[in-house]
C-alpha positions as CSV (number, residue, x, y, z in Angstrom):
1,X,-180.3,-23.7,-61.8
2,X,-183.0,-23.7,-58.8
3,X,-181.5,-19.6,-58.0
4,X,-181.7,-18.1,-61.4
5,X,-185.7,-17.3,-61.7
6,X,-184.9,-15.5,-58.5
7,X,-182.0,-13.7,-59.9
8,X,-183.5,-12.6,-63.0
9,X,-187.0,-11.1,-61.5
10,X,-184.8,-8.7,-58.8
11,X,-183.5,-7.0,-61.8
12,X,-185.6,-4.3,-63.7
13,X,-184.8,-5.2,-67.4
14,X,-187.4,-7.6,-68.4
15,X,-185.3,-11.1,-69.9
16,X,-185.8,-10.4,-73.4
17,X,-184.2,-7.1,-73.1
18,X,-181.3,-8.4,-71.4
19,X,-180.9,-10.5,-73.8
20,X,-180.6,-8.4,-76.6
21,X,-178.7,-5.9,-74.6
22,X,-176.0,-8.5,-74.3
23,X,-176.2,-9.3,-77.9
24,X,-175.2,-5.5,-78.8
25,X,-172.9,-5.2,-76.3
26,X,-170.9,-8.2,-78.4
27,X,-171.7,-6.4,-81.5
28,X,-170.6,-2.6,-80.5
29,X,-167.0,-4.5,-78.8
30,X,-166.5,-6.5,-82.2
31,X,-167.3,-3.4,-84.6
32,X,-165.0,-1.1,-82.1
33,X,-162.4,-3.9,-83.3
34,X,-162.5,-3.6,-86.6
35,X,-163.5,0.2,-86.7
36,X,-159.9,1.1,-87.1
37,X,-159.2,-0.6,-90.3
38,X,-160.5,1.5,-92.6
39,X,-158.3,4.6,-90.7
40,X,-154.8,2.7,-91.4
41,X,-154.6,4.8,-94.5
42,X,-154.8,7.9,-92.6
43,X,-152.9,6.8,-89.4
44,X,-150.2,5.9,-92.0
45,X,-150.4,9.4,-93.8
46,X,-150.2,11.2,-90.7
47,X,-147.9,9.8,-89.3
48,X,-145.8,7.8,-91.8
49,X,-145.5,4.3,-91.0
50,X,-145.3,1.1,-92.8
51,X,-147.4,-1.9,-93.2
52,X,-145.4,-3.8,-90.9
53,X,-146.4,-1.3,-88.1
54,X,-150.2,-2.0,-89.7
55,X,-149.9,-5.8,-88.5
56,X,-148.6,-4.7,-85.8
57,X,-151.1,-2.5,-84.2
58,X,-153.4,-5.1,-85.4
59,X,-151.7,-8.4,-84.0
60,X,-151.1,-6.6,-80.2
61,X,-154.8,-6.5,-80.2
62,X,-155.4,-10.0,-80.2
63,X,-152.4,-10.8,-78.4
64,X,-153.9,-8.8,-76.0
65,X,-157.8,-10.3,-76.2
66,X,-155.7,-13.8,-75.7
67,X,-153.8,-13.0,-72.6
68,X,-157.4,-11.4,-71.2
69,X,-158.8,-15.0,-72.0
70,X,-156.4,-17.2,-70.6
71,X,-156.7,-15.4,-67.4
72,X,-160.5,-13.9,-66.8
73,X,-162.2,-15.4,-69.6
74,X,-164.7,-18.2,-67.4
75,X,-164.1,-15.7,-64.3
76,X,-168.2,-15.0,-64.6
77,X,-168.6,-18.3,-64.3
78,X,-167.7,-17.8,-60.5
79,X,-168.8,-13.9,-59.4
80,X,-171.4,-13.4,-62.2
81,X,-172.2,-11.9,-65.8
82,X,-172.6,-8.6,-64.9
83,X,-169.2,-7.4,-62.7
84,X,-167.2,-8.4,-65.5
85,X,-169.2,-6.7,-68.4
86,X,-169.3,-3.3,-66.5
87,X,-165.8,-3.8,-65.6
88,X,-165.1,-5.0,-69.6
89,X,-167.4,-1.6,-70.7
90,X,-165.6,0.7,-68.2
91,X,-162.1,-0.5,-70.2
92,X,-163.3,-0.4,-73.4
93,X,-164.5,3.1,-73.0
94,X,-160.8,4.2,-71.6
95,X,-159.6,2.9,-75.0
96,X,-162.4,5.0,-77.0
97,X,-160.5,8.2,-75.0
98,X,-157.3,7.4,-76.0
99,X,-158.1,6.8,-79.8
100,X,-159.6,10.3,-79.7
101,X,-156.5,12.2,-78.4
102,X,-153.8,9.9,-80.2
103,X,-151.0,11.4,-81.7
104,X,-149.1,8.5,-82.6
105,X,-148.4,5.0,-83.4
106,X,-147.7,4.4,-79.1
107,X,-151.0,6.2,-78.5
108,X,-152.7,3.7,-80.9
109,X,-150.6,0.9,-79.4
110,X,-152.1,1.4,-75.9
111,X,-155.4,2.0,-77.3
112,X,-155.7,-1.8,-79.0
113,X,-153.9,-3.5,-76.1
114,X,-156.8,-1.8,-73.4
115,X,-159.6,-2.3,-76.5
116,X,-158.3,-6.0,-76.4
117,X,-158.2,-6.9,-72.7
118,X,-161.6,-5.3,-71.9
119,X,-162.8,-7.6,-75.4
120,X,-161.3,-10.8,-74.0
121,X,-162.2,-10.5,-70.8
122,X,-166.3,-9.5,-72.1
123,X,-166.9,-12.7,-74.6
124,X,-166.7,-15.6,-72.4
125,X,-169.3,-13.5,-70.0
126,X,-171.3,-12.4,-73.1
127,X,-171.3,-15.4,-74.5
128,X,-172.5,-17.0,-71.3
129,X,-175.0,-14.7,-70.3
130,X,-176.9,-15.1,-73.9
131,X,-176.7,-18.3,-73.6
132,X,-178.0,-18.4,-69.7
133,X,-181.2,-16.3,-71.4
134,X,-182.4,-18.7,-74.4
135,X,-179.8,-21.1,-75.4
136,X,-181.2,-22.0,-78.7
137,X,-181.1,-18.0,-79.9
138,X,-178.0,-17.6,-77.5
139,X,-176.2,-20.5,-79.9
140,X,-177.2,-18.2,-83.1
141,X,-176.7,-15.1,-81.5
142,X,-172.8,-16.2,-79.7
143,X,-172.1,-16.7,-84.3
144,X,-173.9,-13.7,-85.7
145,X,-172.3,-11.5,-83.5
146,X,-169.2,-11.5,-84.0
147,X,-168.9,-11.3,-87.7
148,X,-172.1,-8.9,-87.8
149,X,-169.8,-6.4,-85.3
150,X,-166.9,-6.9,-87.3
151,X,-168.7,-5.9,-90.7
152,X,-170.2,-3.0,-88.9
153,X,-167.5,-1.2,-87.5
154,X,-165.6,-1.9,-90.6
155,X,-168.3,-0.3,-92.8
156,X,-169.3,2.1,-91.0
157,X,-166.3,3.8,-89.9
158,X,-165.4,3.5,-93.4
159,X,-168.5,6.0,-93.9
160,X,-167.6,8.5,-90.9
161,X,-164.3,8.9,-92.6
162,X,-165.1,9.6,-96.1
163,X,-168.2,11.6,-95.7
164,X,-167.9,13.6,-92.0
165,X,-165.6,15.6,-90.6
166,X,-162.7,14.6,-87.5
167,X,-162.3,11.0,-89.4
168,X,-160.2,9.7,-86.5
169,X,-162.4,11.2,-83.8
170,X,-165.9,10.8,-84.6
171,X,-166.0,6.7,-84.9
172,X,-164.1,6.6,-81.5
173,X,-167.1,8.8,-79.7
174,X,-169.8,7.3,-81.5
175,X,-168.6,4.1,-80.1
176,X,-168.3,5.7,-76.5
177,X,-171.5,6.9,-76.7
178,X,-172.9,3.8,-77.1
179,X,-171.0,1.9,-74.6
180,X,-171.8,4.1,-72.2
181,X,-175.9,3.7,-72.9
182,X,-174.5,-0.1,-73.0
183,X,-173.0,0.3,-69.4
184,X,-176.2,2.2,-67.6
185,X,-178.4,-1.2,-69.2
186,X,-175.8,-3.7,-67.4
187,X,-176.2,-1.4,-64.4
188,X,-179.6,-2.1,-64.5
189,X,-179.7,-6.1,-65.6
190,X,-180.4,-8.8,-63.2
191,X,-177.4,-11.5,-62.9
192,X,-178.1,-14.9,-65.0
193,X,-174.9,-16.6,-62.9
194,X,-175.3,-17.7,-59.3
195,X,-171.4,-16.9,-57.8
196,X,-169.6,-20.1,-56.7
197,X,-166.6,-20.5,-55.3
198,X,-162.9,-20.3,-57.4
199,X,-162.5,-17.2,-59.2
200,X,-158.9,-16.9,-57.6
201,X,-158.2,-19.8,-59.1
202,X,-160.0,-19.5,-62.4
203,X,-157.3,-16.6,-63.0
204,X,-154.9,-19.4,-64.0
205,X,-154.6,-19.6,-67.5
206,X,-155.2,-23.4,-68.1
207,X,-156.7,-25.6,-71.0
208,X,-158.2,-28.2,-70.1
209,X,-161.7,-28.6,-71.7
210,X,-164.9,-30.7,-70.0
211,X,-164.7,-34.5,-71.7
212,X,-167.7,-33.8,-73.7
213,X,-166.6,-31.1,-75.5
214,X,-163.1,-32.3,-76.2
215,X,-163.7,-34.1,-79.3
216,X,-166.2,-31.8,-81.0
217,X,-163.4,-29.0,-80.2
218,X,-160.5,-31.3,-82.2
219,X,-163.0,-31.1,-85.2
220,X,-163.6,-27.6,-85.2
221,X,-160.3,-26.1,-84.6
222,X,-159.5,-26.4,-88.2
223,X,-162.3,-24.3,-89.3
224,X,-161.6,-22.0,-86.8
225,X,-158.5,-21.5,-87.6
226,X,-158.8,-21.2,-91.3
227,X,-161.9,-18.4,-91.1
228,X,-160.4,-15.9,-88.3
229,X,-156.7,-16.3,-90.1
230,X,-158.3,-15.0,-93.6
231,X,-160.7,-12.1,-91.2
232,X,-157.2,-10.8,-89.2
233,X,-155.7,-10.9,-93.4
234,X,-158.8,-8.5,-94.5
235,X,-158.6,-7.1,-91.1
236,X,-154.9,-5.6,-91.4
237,X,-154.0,-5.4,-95.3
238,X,-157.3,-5.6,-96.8
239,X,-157.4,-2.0,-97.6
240,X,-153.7,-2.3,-99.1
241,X,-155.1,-4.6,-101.1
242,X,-157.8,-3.4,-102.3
243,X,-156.2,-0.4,-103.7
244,X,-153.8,-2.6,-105.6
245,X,-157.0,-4.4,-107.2
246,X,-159.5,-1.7,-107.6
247,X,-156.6,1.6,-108.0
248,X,-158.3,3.6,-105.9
249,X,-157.4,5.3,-102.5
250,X,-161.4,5.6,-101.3
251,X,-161.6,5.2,-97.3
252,X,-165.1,3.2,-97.7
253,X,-163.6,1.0,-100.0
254,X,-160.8,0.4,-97.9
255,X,-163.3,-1.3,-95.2
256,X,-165.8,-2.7,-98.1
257,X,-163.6,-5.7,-98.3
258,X,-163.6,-6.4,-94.8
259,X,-167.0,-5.8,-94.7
260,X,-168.3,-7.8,-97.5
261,X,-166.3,-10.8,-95.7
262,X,-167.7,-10.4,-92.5
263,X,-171.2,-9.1,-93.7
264,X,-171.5,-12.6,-95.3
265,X,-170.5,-14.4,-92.6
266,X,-173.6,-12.8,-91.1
267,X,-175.8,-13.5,-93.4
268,X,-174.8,-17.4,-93.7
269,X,-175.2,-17.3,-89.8
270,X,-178.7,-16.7,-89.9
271,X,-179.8,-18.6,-93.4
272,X,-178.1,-21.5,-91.9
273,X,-179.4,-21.3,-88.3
274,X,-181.8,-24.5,-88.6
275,X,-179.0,-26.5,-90.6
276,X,-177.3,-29.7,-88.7
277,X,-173.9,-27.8,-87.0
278,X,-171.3,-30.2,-89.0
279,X,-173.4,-29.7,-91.8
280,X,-172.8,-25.6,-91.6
281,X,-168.9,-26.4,-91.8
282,X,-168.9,-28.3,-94.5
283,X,-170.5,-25.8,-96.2
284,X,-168.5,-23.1,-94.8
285,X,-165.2,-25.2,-95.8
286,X,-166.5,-25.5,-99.2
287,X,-167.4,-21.7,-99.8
288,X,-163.8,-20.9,-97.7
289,X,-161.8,-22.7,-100.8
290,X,-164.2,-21.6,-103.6
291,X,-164.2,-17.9,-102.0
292,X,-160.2,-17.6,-101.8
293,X,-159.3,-19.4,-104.7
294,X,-161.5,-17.2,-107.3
295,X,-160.0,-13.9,-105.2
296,X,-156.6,-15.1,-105.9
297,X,-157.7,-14.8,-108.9
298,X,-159.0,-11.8,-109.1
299,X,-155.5,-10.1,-107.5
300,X,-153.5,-12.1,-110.1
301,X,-155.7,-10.4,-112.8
302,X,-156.2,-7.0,-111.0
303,X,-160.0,-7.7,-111.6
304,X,-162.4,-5.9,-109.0
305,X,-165.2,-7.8,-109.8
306,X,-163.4,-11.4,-109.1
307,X,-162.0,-10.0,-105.8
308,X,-164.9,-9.2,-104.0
309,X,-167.1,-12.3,-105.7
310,X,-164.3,-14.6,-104.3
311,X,-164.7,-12.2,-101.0
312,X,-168.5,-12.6,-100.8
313,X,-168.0,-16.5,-101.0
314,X,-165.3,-16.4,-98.5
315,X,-167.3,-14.7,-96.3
316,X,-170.0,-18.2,-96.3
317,X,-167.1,-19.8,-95.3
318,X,-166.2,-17.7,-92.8
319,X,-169.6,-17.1,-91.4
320,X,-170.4,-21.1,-91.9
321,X,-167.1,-22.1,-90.5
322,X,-167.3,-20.3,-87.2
323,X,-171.1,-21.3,-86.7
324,X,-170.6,-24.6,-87.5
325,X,-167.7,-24.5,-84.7
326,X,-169.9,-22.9,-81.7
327,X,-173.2,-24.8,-82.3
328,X,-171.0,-28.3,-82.6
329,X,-169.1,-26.9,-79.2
330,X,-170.9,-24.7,-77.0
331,X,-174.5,-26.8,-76.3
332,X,-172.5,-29.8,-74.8
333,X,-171.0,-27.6,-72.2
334,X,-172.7,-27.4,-68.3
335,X,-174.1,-24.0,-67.9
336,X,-171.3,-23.2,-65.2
337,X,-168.5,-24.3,-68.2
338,X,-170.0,-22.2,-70.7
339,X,-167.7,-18.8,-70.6
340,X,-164.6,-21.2,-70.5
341,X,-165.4,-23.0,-73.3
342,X,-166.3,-20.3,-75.3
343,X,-162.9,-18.4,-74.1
344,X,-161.1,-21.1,-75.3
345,X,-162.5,-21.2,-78.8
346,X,-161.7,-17.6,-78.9
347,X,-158.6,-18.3,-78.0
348,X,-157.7,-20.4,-80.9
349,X,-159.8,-17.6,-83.1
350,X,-157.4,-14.6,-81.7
351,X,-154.3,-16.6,-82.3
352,X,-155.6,-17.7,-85.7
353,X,-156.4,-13.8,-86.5
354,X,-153.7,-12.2,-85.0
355,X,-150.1,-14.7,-85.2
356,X,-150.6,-15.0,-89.4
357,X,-151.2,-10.9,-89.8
358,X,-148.5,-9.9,-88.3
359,X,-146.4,-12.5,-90.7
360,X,-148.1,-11.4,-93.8
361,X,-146.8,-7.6,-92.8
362,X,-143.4,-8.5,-92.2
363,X,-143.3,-10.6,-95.4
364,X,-145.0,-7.6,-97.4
365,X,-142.2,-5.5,-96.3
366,X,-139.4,-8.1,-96.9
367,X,-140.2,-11.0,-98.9
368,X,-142.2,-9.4,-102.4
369,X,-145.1,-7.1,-101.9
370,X,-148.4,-7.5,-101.0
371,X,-149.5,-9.3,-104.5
372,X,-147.3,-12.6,-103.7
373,X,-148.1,-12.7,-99.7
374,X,-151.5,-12.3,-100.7
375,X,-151.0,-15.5,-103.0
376,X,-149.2,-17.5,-99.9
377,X,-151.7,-16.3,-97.6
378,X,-154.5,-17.2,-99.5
379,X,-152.9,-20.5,-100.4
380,X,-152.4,-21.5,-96.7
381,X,-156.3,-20.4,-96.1
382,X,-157.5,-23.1,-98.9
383,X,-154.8,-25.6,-97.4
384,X,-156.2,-25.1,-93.8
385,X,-159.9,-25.0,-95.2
386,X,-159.6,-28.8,-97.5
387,X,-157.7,-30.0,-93.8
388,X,-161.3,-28.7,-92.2
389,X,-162.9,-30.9,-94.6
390,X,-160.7,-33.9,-94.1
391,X,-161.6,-34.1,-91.0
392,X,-164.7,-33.1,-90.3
393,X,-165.5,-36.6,-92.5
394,X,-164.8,-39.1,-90.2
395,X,-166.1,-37.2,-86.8
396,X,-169.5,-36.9,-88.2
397,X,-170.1,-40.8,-88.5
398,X,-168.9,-41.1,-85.1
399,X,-170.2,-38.4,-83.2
400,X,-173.5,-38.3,-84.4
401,X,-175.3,-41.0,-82.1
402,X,-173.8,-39.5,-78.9
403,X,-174.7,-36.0,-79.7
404,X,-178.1,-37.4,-80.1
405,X,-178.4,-38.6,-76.8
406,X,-176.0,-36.1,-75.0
407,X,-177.9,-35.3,-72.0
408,X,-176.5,-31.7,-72.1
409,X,-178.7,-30.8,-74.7
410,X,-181.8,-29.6,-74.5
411,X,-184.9,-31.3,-76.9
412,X,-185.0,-27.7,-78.6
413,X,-181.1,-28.4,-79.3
414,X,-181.2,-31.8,-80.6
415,X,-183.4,-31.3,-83.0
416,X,-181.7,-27.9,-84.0
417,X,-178.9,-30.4,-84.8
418,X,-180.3,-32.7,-86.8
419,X,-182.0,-30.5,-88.5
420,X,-181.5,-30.8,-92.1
């Protein structure tokens, strides 16, 4: 793009920083997600709900991250990066205010809906933007993320609430503080996007996908769908269940499960970085079915040490699995379809994450406990993971020769992908 040197040198954040600005603004939004899992137990305490109301809370969340998609999600691919992160930051700080002075489950409701719209409508533009800066480290940086956000906030509110005082204040300020910091360094960031013409129309929600993407995208859904199903599983009832495994009530422990799932995910991110993208999900489907089957396991024999062994190996499979889906995905996309394609493989990640949860908390309530929806649930992930593998088979005989020569890669790209 002839107009992005331009755009970059009138800012007064050197590129690098941008960059890694962006990267922590996608961190901070993800970790502010998961930050109130580990707080469930108190929320419930105080104020005497059930786990259906758990799912709940969880699942409006990323219904509402999906509706935020469907409708703004590539809108910076027509006025820019940067209105849509301030106006994403300037939401997402609203809901930090209304965690603080919650009183209630309708407080809590309002505060994941706003949390949700002001995520959906920031990845696409985040996702973008990185991408616009260095699109080899962009690639890496769109699947670390996530998951590394998601094992943060997990873990670390987990920490605020056992060991410091106002547990359902202090994660919620931390987290403005920083997105306010966040906001004065977007303020201050030169646009990567030259503005084109048909954000009105861009507010549709549609799906259609650019041809080159389209068959990549059929291979990775599976994989998608199988890793953010099991996160939204830890994400809602993982502290349930880890009480039922471990017997104990601890708040950190509570969020160690969800941690441990996303904190691998992190780590097979960044060990796997240089591996060919279909590759990274075969891998990831591998570790998915090893990972779930031994914590079955370890739930059917109440044994602590299974359960988070079959959670560290799930979390390869998550963290492979939703790699493997964005490098195979994202670099065949024009850098003016970037944010919609990446909205779009969110939105199959939301309503893989959120739709199941909200299932399993109806069924704990109704249909047996949480020991045998654990057992279905996990049973459905491994099914969903072995249909990943089934079909990521055939593609990769097929596709290889025309991702080789797919002119939207870059020479950095292609041999990223064939890496070995």
């Amino acid at each position: 793009m002839s107009s992005l040197p331009a755009l970059r040198v009138a800012g007064r954040l050197p590129t690098t920083a941008a960059f890694y600005l962006q990267v922590s603004i996608l961190v901070t939004f993800l970790a502010g997600s998961s930050a109130p899992t580990p707080l469930y137990a108190v929320y419930q305490a105080e104020w005497g709900f059930s786990p259906i109301t758990v799912t709940i809370v969880f699942g409006v969340y990323a219904v509402a991250v999906l509706a935020a998609l469907l409708t703004v999600g590539s809108l910076s691919d027509y006025i820019g990066r940067r209105p849509v992160l301030i106006a994403a930051l300037v939401l997402q700080a609203a809901a930090m205010i209304v965690f603080v002075t919650a009183s209630g489950v309708p407080e809590l409701l309002v505060a994941r809906v706003a949390q949700g719209l002001s995520t959906g409508a920031a990845v696409g533009a985040l996702g973008a933007g990185i991408l616009d800066l260095d699109k080899v480290k962009g690639t890496i940086a769109n699947g670390v993320g996530p998951v590394l956000g998601t094992a943060t906030g997990a873990i670390g509110s987990g920490l605020l609430v056992q060991f410091l005082p106002a547990p359902t204040h202090l994660v919620y300020i931390v987290l403005f503080a920083v997105i306010v910091l966040q906001g004065i360094g977007v303020a201050l960031m030169a646009e990567s996007s030259s503005p084109k013409p048909g954000a009105l129309a861009s507010l549709r929600p549609r799906f259609g996908m650019p041809q080159a993407v389209r068959r990549p995208l059929l291979v990775a859904i599976p994989a998608l769908v199988a890793v953010w199903a099991l996160a939204g599983f830890y994400g809602s009832l993982g502290p349930t269940l880890v009480r039922l495994v471990v017997g104990s009530s601890s708040i950190v422990l509570g969020g160690l499960s969800l941690f441990i799932l996303a904190g691998g995910g992190g780590l097979t991110v960044l060990v796997l970085r240089n591996t060919a993208p279909r590759k990274v999900m075969f891998i990831g489907g591998v570790a998915l079915f090893a990972g779930v089957g031994i914590t079955l396991l370890g739930i059917g024999y109440t044994s602590t040490v299974l359960f988070f062994l079959g959670t560290a190996i799930a979390g390869v499979g998550f963290g492979g699995g939703f790699q493997g889906a964005l490098r195979t995905v994202v670099p065949l996309a024009a850098s003016h379809e970037r944010a919609g394609v990446l909205s779009t493989l969110y939105v199959v990640s939301y309503l893989a994450m959120g739709l199941p949860a909200v299932v399993a908390g109806f069924v704990v309530v109704h249909g047996g406990g949480v020991t045998a929806t654990s057992e279905g649930y996990g049973a459905a992930a491994m099914a969903l993971a072995a249909l990943a593998l089934l079909g990521l088979a055939r593609p990769e005989r097929r596709q290889r020769p025309a991702l080789a020569v797919c002119p939207a890669l870059t020479d950095a790209e292609d041999s990223l992908a064939r890496a070995s």
